[in-house]
N, C-alpha and C positions, 0 to 999 in steps of 0.2 A: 417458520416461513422458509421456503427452500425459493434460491435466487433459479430464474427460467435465464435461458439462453437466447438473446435476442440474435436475430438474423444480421449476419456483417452484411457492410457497404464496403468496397472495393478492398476486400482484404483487412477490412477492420476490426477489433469486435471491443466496445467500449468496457472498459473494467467498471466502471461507475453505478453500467445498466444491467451488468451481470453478474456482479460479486456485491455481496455485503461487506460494512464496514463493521464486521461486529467481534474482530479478534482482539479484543482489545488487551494490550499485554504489560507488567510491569506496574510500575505507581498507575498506568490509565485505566487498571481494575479498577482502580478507585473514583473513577468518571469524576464530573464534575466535583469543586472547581479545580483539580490534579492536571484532568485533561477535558478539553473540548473537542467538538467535530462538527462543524457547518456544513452543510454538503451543497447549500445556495447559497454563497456569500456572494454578493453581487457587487462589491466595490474593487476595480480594478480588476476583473478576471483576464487568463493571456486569450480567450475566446469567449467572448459574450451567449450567456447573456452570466455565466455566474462560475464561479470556481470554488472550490475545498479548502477551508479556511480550519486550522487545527493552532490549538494551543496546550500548549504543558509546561509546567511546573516540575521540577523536579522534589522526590520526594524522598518518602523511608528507602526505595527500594534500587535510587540510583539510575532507573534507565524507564522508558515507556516507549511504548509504540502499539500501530492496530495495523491487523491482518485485512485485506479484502478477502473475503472467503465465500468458499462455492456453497451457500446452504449455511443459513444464522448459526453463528456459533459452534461451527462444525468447525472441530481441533482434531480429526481424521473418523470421525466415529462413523461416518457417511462419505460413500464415495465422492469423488471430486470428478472432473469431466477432462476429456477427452480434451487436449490443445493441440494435439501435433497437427504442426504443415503452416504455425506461428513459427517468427524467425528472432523478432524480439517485441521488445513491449521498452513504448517511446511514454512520454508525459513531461508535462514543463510544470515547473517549481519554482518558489521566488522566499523572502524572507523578510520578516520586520526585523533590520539591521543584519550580521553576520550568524548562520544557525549549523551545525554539523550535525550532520543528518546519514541514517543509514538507506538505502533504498534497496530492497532485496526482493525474488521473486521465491513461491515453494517453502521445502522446509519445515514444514509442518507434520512433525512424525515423532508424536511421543512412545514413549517405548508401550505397546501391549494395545497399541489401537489397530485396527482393519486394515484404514484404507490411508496411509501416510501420503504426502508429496511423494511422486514420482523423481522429482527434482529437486535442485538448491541451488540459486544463483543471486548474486551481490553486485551493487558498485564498492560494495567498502565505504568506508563512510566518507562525504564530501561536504564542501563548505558551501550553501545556499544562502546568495545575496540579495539583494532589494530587487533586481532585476529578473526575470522571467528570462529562464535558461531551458533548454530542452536537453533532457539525457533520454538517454538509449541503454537498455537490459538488452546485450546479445544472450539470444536461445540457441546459437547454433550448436547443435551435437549435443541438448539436450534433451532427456526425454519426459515429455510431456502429455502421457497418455493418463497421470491421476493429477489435475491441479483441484489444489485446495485451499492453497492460499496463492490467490494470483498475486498481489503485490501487497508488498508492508513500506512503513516508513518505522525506523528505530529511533529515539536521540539517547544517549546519553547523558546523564547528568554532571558530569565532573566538565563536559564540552560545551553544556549551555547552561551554568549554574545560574543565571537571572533567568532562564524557562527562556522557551521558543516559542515564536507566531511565525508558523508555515504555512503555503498555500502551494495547493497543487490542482492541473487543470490538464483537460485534454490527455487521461493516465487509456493505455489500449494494446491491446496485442496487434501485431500488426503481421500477415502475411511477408 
């Protein structure tokens, strides 16, 4: 299945409606019950009517996270699409209890594939509370003419050794 490009509203372009959740990385190779991905969780979303409800467990391999990627399971084999004239890429996040969390954009360039990210950008990793907080990926002065993985979330195991319940809602590049 290759993700189509939906047409933006005022400078927007939803990650949800245009990238797949299908990079899955770390112990979340091993999907369920290691890692889950809801993509309509509808209790409590920060915009109704539903939000991205994830869970993990930490496992053999110490760390998990998934890729939103341009085109299923594309790790650069397939080119990625064209972003520039996006400035950053906004999304709100909340936690069951305290979660540290990594939030990154790009970066997907194993050695001897095609069409790698064009780019690589992080917040580093941060603490995600009970609350519905909005972060911001600045893009400035990067280049965004292959994205392939538009947005990941990382955790670490040694940071959330009882596993994480994350939710994330409203994830978008934004003009």
């Amino acid at each position: 299945r290759t993700a189509t490009v939906a047409v933006t509203r005022g400078g927007r372009l939803d990650i949800t409606q245009n990238f797949l959740a299908s990079g899955w990385m770390g112990d979340c190779e091993k999907g369920e019950p290691v890692c889950t991905f809801t993509d309509s969780w509808s209790q409590n979303p920060a915009t109704p009517p539903s939000c991205i409800r994830i869970t993990y467990r930490p496992n053999s391999q110490g760390w998990g996270g998934v890729y939103f990627q341009y085109g299923e399971h594309n790790w650069a084999d397939q080119p990625g699409i064209d972003l520039r004239g996006y400035r950053r890429i906004t999304f709100r996040a909340r936690a069951e209890g305290n979660v540290f969390a990594e939030f990154k954009a790009g970066g997907i360039r194993p050695p001897g594939k095609p069409h790698p990210d064009s780019f690589e950008v992080s917040l580093g990793t941060v603490k995600v509370t009970p609350q519905w907080q909005q972060y911001s990926i600045d893009l400035s002065g990067r280049d965004l003419r292959n994205v392939v993985g538009a947005f990941a979330w990382v955790a670490r195991g040694n940071a959330n050794s009882g596993g994480l319940v994350l939710y994330l809602d409203d994830l978008a590049y934004e003009e």
